[in-house]
N, C-alpha and C positions, 0 to 999 in steps of 0.2 A: 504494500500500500504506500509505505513511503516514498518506494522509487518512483512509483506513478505519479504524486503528486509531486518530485522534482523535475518528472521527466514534464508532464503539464507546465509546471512555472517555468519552463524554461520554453513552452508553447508561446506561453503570455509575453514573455519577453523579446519575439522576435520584432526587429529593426529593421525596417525597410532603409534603402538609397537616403529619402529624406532623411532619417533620423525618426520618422514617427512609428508607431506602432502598427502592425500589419492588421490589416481587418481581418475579420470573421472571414471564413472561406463561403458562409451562407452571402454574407452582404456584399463579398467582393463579386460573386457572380451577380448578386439583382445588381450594384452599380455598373456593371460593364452591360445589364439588359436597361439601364434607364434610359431612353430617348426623351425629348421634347415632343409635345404634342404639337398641334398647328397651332396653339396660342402660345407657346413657345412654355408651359407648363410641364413639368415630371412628374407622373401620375402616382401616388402612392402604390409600397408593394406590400406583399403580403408575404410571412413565413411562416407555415404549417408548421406544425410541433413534429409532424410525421416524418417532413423535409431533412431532419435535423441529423448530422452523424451521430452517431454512439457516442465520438470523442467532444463534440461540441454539446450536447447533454452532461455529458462528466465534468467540464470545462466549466459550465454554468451553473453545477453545483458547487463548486468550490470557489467561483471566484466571490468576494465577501468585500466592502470597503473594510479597508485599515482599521483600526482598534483608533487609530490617531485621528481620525477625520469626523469634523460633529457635524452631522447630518441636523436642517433646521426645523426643531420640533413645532414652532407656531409660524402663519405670516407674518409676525413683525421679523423674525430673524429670516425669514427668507424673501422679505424684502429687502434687507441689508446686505445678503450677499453678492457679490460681484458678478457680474451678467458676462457671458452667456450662463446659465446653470447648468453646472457640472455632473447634478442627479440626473442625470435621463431616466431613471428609474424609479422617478417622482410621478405619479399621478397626474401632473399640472403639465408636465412637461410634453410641447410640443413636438420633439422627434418621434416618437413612436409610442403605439397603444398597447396595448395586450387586454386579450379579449378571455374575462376572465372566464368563460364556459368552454372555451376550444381550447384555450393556449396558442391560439397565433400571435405572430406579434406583426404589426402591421410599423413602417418604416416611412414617417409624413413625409421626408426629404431625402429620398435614397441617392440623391446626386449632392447632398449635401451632409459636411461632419459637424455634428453639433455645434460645436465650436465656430462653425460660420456662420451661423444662421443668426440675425438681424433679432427675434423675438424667440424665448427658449419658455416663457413659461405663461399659460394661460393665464394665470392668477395678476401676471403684470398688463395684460390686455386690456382683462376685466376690469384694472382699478381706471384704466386713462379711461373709459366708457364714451359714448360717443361718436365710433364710428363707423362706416360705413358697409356693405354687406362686403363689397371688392378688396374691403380692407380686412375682412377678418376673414376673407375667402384668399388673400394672400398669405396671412402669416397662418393660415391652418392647412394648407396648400386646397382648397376647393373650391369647388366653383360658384359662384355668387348663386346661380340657382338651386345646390345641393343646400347653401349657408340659410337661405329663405325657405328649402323647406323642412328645415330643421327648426330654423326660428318657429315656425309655425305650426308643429308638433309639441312646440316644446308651452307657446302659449295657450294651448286645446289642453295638456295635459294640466299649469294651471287654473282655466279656466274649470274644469274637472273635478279638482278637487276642491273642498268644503276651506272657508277658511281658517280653521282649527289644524287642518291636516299641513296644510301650508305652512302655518305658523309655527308646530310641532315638527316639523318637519317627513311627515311623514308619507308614505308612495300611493297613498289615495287606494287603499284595499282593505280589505276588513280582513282581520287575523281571526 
């Protein structure tokens, strides 16, 4: 067991030409499949749980942040930290989703490393409030009329529920 996991961290630690770390061998194939659409857009991809090697399953149970790194327990502390945000594994965060009944993980910027991307966390969107469908259909990478008809599911579902359930916060179903 321990050879495996030196033999793994020394997986982790491959260095590309640049000096960065080598992607995933899943994400390096969807980035060499990412084209531009006719709007000059990169359509999100998706990655089956099924897709996955053996070794990148074993890979993803071990890797862990540091014992050293404080991960931001409220929004005030994760508004304070430095942007782009380095959890991708945040809830908020715009790179990718994971769907938690499948285990796919869905990839918003596959032609993009977190680290470039302009807007990294919904929760900073949310606070500028204000604007436009184009606007939140670019930094979510979708299309203004998916962004509209999500808005509009999303106002039906509060229209829906009771204002008790709203307020309670709760999913408008009787337990």
């Amino acid at each position: 067991m321990a050879e495996e996991r030196i033999e793994i961290s020394e997986e982790i630690e491959e260095i590309t030409e640049e000096g960065e770390e080598a992607p995933q061998p899943e994400v390096a194939k969807i980035r060499l499949k990412a084209l531009p659409s006719s709007d000059g857009r990169v359509r999100s991809k998706t990655i089956a749980p099924k897709r996955l090697t053996r070794d990148e399953r074993r890979l993803s149970q071990l890797l862990v942040y540091p014992p050293d790194v404080d991960r931001p327990a409220s929004r005030e502390e994760c508004a304070a930290m430095p942007r782009p945000c380095p959890f991708v594994s945040c809830a908020h965060h715009l790179y990718l989703d994971v769907n938690p009944e499948t285990g796919s993980i869905k990839i918003n910027f596959p032609d993009l490393e977190p680290w470039e991307m302009n807007e990294t966390c919904a929760l900073d969107v949310a606070d500028r409030a204000g604007i436009t469908l184009e606007e939140v259909g670019e930094i979510m990478n979708l299309t203004r009329e998916r962004i509209r008809q999500v808005e509009v599911r999303g106002l039906l579902k509060l229209k829906m529920a009771s204002p008790l359930e709203v307020f309670a916060g709760g999913d408008g179903r009787d337990d």
